[in-house]
N, C-alpha and C positions, 0 to 999 in steps of 0.2 A: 873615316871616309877619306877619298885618296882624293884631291882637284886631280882634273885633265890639264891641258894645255889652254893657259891664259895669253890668248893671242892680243884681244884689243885693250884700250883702254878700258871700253865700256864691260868686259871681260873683268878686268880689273875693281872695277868699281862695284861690280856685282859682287865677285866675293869678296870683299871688303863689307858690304853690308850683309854678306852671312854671317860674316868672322864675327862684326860685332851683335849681329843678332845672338850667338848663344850656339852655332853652327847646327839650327836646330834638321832636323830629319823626316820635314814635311814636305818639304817639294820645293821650296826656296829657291835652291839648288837647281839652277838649271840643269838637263838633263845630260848638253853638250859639256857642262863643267865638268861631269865626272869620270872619273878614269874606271877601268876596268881594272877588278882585283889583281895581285898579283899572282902568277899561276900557282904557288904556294899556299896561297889562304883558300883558292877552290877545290872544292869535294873533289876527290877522284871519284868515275863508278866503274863498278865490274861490267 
């Protein structure tokens, strides 16, 4: 999973307690944390 941009502290402390949760894949993870894949990892479609 890729973070987005950790603007604030409180940003900061957030994922610091994903990290040490186990960086689990339930929603933890705020939604504005996360980056979009890189164009590389998504499907192309015809």
């Amino acid at each position: 999973m890729r973070i987005g941009p950790v603007v604030t502290v409180a940003d900061a402390e957030t994922v610091g307690v994903w990290l040490r949760g186990g960086m689990p894949d339930d929603g933890t993870l705020p939604e504005r944390l996360r980056a979009a894949p890189a164009p590389w990892q998504v499907a192309r479609l015809n």
